[in-house]
C-alpha positions as CSV (number, residue, x, y, z in Angstrom):
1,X,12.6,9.0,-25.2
2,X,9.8,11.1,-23.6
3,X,10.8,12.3,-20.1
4,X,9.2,13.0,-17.5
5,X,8.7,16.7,-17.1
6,X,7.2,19.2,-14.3
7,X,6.0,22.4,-15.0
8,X,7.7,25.2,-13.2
9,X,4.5,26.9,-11.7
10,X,3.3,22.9,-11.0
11,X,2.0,22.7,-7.8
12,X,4.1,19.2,-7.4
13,X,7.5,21.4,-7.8
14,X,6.7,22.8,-4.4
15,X,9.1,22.4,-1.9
16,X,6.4,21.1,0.5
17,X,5.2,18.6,-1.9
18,X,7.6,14.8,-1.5
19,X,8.6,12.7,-3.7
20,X,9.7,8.8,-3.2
21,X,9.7,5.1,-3.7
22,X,7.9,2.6,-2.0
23,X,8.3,-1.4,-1.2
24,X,7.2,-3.9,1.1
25,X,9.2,-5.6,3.7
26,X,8.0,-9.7,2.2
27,X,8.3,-8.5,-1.6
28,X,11.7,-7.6,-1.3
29,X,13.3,-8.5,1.8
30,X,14.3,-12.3,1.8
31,X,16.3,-13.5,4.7
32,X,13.5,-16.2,5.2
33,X,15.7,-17.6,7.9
34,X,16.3,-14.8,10.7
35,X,12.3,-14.1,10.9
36,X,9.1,-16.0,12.2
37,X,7.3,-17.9,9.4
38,X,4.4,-15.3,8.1
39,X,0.7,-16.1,6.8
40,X,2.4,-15.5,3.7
41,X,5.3,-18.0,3.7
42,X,2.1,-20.8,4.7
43,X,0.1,-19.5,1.7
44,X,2.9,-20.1,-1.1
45,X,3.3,-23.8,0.5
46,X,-0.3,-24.2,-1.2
47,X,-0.6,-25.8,-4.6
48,X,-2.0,-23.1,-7.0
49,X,-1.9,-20.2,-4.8
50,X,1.3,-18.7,-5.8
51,X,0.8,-18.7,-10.3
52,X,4.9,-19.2,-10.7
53,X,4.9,-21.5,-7.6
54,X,7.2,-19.3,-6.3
55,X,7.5,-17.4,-2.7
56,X,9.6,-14.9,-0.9
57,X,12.1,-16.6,0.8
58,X,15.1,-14.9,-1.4
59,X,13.1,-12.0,-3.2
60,X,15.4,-9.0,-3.7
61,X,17.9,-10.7,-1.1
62,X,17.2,-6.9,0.4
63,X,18.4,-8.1,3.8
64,X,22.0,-8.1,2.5
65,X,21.8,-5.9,-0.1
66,X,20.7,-3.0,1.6
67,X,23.5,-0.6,1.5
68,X,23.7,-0.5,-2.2
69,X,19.9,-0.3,-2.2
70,X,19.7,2.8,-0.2
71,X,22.8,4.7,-2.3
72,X,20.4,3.5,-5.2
73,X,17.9,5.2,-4.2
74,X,19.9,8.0,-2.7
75,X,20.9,8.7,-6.5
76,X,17.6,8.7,-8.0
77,X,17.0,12.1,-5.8
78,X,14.1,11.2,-3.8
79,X,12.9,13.1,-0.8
80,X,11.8,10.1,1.0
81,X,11.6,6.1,1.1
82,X,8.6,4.4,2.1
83,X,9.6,0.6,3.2
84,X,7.5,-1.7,5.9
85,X,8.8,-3.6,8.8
86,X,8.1,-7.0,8.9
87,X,6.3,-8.1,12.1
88,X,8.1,-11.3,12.6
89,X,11.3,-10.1,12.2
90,X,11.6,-7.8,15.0
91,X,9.4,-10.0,17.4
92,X,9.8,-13.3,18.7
93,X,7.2,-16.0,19.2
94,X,7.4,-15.4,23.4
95,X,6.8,-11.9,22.5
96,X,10.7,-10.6,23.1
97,X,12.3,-8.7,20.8
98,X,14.6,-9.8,17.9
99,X,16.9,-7.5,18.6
100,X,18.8,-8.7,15.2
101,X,16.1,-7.6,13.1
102,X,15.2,-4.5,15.1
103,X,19.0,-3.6,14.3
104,X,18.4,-4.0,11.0
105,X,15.9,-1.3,10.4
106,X,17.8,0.9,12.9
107,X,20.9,0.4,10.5
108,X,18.6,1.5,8.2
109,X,17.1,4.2,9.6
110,X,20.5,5.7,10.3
111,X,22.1,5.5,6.8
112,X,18.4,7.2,5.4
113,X,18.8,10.0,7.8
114,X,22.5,10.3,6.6
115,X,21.7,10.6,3.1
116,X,18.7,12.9,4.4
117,X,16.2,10.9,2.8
118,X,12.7,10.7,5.1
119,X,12.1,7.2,6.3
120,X,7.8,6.4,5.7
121,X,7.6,3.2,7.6
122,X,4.8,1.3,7.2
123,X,4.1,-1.0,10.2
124,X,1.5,-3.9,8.8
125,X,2.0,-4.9,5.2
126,X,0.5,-8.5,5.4
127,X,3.0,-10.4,6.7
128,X,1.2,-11.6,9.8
129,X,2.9,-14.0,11.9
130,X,2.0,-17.4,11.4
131,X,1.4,-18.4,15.1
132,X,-1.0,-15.0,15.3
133,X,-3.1,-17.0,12.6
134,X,-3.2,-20.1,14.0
135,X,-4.6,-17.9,17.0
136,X,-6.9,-16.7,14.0
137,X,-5.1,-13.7,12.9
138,X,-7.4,-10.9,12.1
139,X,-10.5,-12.6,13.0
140,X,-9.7,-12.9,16.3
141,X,-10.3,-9.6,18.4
142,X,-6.7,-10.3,20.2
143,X,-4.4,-9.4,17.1
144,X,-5.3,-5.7,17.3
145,X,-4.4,-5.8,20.6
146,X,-0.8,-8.0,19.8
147,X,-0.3,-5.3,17.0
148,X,-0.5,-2.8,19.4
149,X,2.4,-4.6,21.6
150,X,4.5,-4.8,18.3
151,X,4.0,-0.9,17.6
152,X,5.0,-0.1,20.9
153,X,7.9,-1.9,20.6
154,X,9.0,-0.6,17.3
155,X,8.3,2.9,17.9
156,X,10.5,3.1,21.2
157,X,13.6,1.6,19.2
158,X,13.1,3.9,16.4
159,X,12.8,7.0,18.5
160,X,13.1,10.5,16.2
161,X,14.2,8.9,13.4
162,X,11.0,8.1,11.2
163,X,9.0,11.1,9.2
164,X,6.1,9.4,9.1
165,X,4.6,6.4,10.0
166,X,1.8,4.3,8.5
167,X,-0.4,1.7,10.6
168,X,-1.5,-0.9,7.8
169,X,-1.5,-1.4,4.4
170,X,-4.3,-1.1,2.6
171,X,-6.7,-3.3,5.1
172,X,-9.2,-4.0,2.1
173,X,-6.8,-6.2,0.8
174,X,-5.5,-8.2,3.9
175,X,-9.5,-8.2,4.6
176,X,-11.4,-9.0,1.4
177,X,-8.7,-10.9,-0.7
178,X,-7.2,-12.7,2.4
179,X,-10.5,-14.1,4.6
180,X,-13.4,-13.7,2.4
181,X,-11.9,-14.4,-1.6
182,X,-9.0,-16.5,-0.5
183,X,-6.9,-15.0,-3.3
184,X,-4.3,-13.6,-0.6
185,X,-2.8,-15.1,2.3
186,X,-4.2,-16.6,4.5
187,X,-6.3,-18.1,2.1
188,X,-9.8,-18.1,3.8
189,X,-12.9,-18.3,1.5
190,X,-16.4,-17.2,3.7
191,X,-18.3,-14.0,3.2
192,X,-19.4,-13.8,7.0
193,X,-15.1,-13.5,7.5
194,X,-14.6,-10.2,5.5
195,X,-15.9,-7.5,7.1
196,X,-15.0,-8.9,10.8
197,X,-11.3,-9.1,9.5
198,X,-11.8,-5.6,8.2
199,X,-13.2,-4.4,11.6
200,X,-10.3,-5.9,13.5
201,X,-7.3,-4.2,11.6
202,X,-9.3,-1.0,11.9
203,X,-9.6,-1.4,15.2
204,X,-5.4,-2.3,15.4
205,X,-5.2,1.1,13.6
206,X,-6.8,3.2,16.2
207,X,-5.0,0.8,19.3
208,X,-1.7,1.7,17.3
209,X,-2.2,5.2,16.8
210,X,-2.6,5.8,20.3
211,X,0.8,4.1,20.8
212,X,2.2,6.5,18.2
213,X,1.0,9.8,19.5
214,X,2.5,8.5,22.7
215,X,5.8,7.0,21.6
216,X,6.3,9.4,18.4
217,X,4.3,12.6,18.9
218,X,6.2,14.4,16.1
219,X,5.9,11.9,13.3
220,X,3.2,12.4,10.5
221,X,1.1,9.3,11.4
222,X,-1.9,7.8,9.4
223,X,-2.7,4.5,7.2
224,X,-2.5,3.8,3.6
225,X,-6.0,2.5,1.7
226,X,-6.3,1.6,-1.7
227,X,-8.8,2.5,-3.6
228,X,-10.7,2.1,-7.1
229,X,-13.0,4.8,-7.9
230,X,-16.3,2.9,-9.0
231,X,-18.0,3.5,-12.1
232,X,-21.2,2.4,-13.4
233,X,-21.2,0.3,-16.8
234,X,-24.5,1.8,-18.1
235,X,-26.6,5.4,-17.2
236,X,-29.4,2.8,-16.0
237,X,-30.5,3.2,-12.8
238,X,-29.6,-0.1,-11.5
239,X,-25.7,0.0,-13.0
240,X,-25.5,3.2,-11.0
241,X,-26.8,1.8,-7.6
242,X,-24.9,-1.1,-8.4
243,X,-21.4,1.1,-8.9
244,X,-22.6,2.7,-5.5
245,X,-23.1,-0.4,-3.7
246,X,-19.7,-1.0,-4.7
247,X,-18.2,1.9,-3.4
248,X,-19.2,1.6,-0.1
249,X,-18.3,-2.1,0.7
250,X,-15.3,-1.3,-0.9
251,X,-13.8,2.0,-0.5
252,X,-16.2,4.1,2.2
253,X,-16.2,1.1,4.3
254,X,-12.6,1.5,5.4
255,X,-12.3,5.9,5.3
256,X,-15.8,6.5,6.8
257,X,-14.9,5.0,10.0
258,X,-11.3,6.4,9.8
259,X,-12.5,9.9,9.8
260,X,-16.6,10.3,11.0
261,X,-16.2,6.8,13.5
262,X,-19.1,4.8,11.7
263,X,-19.3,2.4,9.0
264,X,-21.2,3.5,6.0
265,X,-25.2,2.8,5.4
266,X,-24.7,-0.5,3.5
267,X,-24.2,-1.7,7.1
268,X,-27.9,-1.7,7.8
269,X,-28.6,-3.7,4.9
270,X,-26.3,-6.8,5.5
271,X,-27.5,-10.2,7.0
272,X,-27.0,-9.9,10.7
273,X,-24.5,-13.0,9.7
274,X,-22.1,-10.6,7.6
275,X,-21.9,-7.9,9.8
276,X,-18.8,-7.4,12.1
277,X,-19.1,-7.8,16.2
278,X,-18.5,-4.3,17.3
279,X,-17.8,-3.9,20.7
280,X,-18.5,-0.5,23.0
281,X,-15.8,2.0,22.4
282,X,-14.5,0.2,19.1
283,X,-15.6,3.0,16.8
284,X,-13.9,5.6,18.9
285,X,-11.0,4.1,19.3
286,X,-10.8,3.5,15.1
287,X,-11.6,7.1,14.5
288,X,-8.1,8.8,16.0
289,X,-7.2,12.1,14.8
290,X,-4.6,11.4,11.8
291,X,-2.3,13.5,10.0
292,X,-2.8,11.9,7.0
293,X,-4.0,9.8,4.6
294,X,-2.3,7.6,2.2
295,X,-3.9,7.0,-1.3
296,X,-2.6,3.9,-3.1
297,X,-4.4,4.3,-6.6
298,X,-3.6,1.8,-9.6
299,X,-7.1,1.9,-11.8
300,X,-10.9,2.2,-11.8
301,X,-13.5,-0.7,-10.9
302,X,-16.5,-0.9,-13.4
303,X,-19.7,-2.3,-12.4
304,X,-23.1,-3.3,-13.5
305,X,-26.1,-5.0,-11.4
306,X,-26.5,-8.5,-10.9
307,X,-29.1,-10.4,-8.7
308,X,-26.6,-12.3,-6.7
309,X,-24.5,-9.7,-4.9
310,X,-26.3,-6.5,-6.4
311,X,-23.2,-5.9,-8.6
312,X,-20.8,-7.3,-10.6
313,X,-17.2,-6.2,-11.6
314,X,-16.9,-5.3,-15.5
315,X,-14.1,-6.1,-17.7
316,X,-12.1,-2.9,-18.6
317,X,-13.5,-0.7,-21.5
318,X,-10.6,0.1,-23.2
319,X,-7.9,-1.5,-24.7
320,X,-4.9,0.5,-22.4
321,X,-4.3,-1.8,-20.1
322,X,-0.6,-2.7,-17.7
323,X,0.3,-6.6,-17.7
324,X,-2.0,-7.3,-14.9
325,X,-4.8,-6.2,-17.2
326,X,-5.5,-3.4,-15.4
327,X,-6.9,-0.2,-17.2
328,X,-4.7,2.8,-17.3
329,X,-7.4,5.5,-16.4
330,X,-5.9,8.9,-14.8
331,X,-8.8,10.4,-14.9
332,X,-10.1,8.5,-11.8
333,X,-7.4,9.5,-9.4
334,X,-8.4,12.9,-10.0
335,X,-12.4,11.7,-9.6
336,X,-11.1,10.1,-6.7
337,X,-9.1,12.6,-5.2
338,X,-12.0,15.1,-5.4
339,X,-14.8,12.9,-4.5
340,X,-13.2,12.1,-1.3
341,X,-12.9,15.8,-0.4
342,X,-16.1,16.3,-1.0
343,X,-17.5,13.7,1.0
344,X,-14.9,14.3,3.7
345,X,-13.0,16.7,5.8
346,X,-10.0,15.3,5.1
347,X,-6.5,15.2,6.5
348,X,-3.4,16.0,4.4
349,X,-3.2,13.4,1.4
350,X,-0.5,11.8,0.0
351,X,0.0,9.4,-3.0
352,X,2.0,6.3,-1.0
353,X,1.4,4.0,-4.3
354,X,1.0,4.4,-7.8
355,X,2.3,2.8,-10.7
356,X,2.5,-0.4,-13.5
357,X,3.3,-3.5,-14.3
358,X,4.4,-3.8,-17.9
359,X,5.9,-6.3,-19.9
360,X,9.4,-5.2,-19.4
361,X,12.5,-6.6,-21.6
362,X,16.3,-6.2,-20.9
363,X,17.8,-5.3,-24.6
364,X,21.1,-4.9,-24.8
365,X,21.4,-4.0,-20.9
366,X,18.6,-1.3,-21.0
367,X,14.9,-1.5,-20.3
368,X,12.7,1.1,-22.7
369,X,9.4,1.3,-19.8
370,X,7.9,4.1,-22.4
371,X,4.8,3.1,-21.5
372,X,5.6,3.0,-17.6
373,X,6.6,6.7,-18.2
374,X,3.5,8.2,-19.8
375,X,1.5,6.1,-16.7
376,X,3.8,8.5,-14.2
377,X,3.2,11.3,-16.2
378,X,-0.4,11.0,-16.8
379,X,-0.8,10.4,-13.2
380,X,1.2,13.2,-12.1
381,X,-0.8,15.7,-13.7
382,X,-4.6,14.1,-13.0
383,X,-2.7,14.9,-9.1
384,X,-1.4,18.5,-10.5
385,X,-5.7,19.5,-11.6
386,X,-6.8,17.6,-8.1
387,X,-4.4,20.1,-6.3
388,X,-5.7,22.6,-8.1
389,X,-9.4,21.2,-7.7
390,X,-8.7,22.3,-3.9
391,X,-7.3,18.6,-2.4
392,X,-4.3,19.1,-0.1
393,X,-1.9,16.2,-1.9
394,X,1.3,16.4,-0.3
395,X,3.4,13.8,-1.9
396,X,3.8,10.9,-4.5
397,X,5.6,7.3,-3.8
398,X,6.3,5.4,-7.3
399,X,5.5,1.5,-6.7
400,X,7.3,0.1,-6.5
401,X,11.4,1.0,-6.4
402,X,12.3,-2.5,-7.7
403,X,11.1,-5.3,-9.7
404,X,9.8,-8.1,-6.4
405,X,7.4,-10.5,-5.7
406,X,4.2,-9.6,-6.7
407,X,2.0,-11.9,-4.0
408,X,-0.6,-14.4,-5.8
409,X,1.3,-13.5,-9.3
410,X,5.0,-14.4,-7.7
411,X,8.0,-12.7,-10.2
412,X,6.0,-13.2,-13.2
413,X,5.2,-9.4,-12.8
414,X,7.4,-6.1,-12.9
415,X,6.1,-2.9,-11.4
416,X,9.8,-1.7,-10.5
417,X,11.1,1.4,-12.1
418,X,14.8,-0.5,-11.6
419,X,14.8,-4.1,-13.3
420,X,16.2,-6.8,-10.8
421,X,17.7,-9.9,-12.7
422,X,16.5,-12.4,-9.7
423,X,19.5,-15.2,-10.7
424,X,22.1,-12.8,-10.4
425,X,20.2,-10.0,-8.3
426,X,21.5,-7.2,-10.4
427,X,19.7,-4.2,-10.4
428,X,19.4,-2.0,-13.4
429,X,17.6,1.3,-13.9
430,X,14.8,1.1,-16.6
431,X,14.5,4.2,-18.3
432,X,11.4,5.3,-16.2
433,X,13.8,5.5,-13.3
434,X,15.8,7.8,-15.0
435,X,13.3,10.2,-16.5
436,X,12.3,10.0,-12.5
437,X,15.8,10.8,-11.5
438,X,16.0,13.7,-14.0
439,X,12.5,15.0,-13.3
440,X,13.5,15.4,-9.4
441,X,16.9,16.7,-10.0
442,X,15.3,19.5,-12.6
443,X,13.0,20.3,-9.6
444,X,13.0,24.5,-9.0
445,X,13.5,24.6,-5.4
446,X,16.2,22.3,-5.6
């Protein structure tokens, strides 16, 4: 078995540089009955949405399984866990507190800092309230304002106990694939949706970061986007403005405002219909000084121009691709990592999500995730020649920690670096788990 190895003169072997896992509170949580009903408890109700037909009422059974999840993950040697609190489970529907849930990330907080493993909490990963969407959820200007409220709330309970803090979750995705595809929760199909949901949970990031500087001043706080570096099918002009066009409805359209407080030029060129309502004062409040920000990076996007849109997403070029058919293409983190910092000035920059799913099989109580290991390992080191390119990386999260539900794709896929039987809930470490285990614990300043 090939292991996962660091150099010793490897940036990544710094002492300031963290290593960790990463879920989500809906993926692996379960307790379905001690939290409001979410936007994504509604969407698996709907025929077709969900391709098992499955949803995450039990999941990973998390909520009572915690303890041995955290001395789990205490033993794979990580310097930090990044988990997310789910909205409705610390808040009820006459905006008191569920003090029940709030104790149970307290509880949890407590046993991390015991085991002195840095809690990354991320505060919005898609698991809106149900009776927030029935308000409209992020299309209506009020959410921010209610997420605000929540982070308020959450931040004053969890006092000194949380390194970092993250407002949302990749807001492209609750955006694009939730109000203008429909492939995500809550299902809405309508291009004239997108962007206005996009502008609103922007908008909740700067309301919330405000709270944070307030309620947890010493705290690294930021947000987590994904991104796919975009790449042009052809050298022909119009594949190239067609990869660019991409890139900024995509990817600039969420960090530019972020980090210079406008949206990028595409703006200009949208029907007046498309285009967000942007009120006085919403761009300054969305571009907050941040201490961070987190890269969730899975593969490239190729594109080539089409009439319709004025570009259309290309099948993958090669053949090395994870079970979701996604490419396995290191090089563009380090493209991305470097375009970025040339574009921007940009905070610190840390990895919060990277990783595969693969077409894992138990054999004889083991999972061989060979092909898992060489994705960490390629990764790591397109991250080691970034660094070295001059970007200020700071950490690396491995997505996910366990085997959960995998939204529109339900259990059918595993990106988990520990196998969970969901009859039985056993967990079992795949071998990538271990070479990740062995990697940290052969770490020089350790």
């Amino acid at each position: 078995m090939t292991s996962l190895k660091l150099k010793s003169d490897s940036p990544l072997n710094s002492p300031r540089f963290t290593f960790g896992v990463a879920t989500s509170s809906y993926q692996i949580e379960g307790g379905r009955d001690s939290r409001l009903e979410t936007i994504w408890d509604k969407f698996c109700e709907g025929e077709g949405n969900i391709s098992d037909g499955s949803n995450g009422d039990v999941a990973c059974e998390h909520i009572k399984l915690w303890q041995q999840d955290v001395q789990m993950i205490a033993k794979l040697g990580v310097d930090a866990y990044r988990f997310s609190v789910a909205w409705g489970r610390v808040m009820n529907l006459d905006g008191s507190i569920n003090k029940q849930g709030l104790n149970f990330y307290i509880a949890l907080l407590k046993k991390l800092e015991e085991l002195n493993i840095k809690a990354f909490v991320t505060l919005y990963h898609w698991d809106l309230p149900q009776y927030l969407e029935e308000k409209g959820g992020w299309l209506n200007r009020d959410t921010a304002f209610e997420f605000a409220n929540y982070v308020d709330v959450v931040s004053q309970a969890f006092g000194d106990r949380v390194y970092s803090y993250a407002t949302l979750n990749e807001p492209w995705c609750s955006a694009y694939l939730g109000y203008e595809t429909g492939i995500h929760a809550p299902g809405l199909k309508n291009k004239q949706f997108g962007k206005q949901a996009a502008h609103h949970l922007l908008l909740a990031h700067g309301l919330a970061m405000k709270v944070l500087e307030k309620n947890s001043p010493n705290s690294k706080n930021g947000i987590v986007l994904n991104f796919s570096p975009c790449y042009a099918a052809s050298t022909s002009e119009q594949d190239v403005g067609a990869a660019r066009l991409a890139d900024e409805h995509f990817n600039q359209w969420y960090i530019k405002p972020l980090l210079e407080g406008c949206y990028p030029d595409v703006i200009n060129d949208m029907p007046d219909i498309h285009k967000p309502i942007i009120e006085s004062g919403d761009m300054g409040i969305i571009c907050q000084p941040i201490d961070y920000i987190g890269v969730n990076y899975y593969s490239r996007a190729i594109y080539q121009y089409c009439d319709e849109e004025g570009f259309k997403l290309q099948a993958p070029q090669t053949m090395s691709l994870t079970d979701m058919g996604w490419e396995i293409y290191p090089a563009g983190l380090y493209k991305l990592l470097t375009d970025l910092n040339r574009c921007y000035k940009l905070p610190e920059v840390i990895i919060t999500e990277n990783g595969a799913a693969m077409k894992d099989k138990l054999v004889e109580g083991k999972i061989d995730d060979q092909d898992r290991i060489n994705y960490i390992q390629t990764h790591l080191a397109a991250i080691e020649q970034a660094i070295d390119s001059g970007v200020d990386v700071r950490g690396y999260f491995a997505w996910s920690l366990m085997d959960n539900f995998e939204w529109a794709e339900g259990y059918e896929k595993r990106f988990g670096i520990v196998y969970v039987d969901y009859q039985t809930q056993k967990r079992t470490l795949k071998q990538s788990a271990k070479a990740y285990r062995d990697m940290l614990r052969g770490r020089s300043h350790k």
